[in-house]
C-alpha positions in Angstrom: -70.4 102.3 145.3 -69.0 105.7 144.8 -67.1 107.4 147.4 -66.9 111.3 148.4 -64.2 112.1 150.6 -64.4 115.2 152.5 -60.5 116.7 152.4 -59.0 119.7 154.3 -61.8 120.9 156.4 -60.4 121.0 160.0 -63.7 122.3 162.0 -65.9 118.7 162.5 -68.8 121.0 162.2 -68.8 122.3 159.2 -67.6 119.2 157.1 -70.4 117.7 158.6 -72.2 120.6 157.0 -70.6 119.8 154.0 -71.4 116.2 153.9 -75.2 117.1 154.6 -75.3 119.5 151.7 -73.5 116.6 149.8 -76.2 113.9 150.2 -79.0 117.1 149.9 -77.5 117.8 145.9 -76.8 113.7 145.5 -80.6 113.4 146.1 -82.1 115.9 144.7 -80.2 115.0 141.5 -81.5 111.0 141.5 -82.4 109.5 144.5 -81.4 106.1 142.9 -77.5 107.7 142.7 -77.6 108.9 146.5 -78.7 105.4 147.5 -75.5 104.4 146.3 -73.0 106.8 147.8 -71.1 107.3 150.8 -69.5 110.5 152.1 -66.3 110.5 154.1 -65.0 113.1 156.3 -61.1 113.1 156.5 -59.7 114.6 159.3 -56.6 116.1 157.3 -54.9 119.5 156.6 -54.3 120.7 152.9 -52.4 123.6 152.4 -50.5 125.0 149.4 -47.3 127.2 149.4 -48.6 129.4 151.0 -50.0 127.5 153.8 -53.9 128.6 152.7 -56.4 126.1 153.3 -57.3 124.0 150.4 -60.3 121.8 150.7 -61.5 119.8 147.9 -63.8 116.2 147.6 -62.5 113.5 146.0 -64.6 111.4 144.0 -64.0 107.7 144.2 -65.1 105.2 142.0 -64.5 101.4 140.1 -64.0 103.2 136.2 -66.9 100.7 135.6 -69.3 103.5 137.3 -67.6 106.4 134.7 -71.4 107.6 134.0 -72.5 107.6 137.5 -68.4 109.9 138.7 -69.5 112.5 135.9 -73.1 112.7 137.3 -71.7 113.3 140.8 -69.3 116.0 139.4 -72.1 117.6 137.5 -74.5 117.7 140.5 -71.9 118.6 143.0 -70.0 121.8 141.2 -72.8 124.0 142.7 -70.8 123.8 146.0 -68.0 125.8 144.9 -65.3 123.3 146.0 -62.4 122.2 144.7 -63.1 118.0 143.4 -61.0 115.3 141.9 -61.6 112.2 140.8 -60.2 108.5 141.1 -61.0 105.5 139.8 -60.2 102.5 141.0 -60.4 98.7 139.5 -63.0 97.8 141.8 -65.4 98.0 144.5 -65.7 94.2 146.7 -68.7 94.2 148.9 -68.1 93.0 152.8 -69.9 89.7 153.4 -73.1 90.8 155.1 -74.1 88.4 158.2 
């Protein structure tokens, strides 16, 4: 299950803007891949030197899903934001009731 994280965007609005514009390029891409992902806003501040805002996504992933982290990359440069990615060893679904 990858995870976008929505960094450095302090207005609720428009990271929710964001994340909508996310899921819109996810599934127009494959809807299979969007059915898969989740999108979550942060509620942090990322600055540089400078103190200019520096908002980026960051892709997270098991490295098992390597295919599916360069399709999200692919389909999400349009946006114009900074990304990064992060594998992790893997994903452990909740028990569902």
């Amino acid at each position: 299950m990858p995870n976008i994280e929505i960094h450095g965007i302090k207005k609720p609005q428009r990271a929710e803007e964001l994340r909508n514009k996310i899921f819109n390029k996810v599934r127009e891409f494959s809807i299979d891949l969007a059915s898969e992902v989740v999108v979550t806003i942060v509620p942090d501040e990322c600055v540089d030197l400078a103190l200019r805002s520096k908002p980026f996504l960051r892709i997270i992933s098991p490295g098992s899903d390597a295919v599916k982290i360069s399709q999200l990359v692919q389909c999400l440069e349009a946006l114009g934001t900074d990304m990064e990615t992060l594998t992790i060893d893997r994903f452990i679904p909740g028990q569902k009731s």
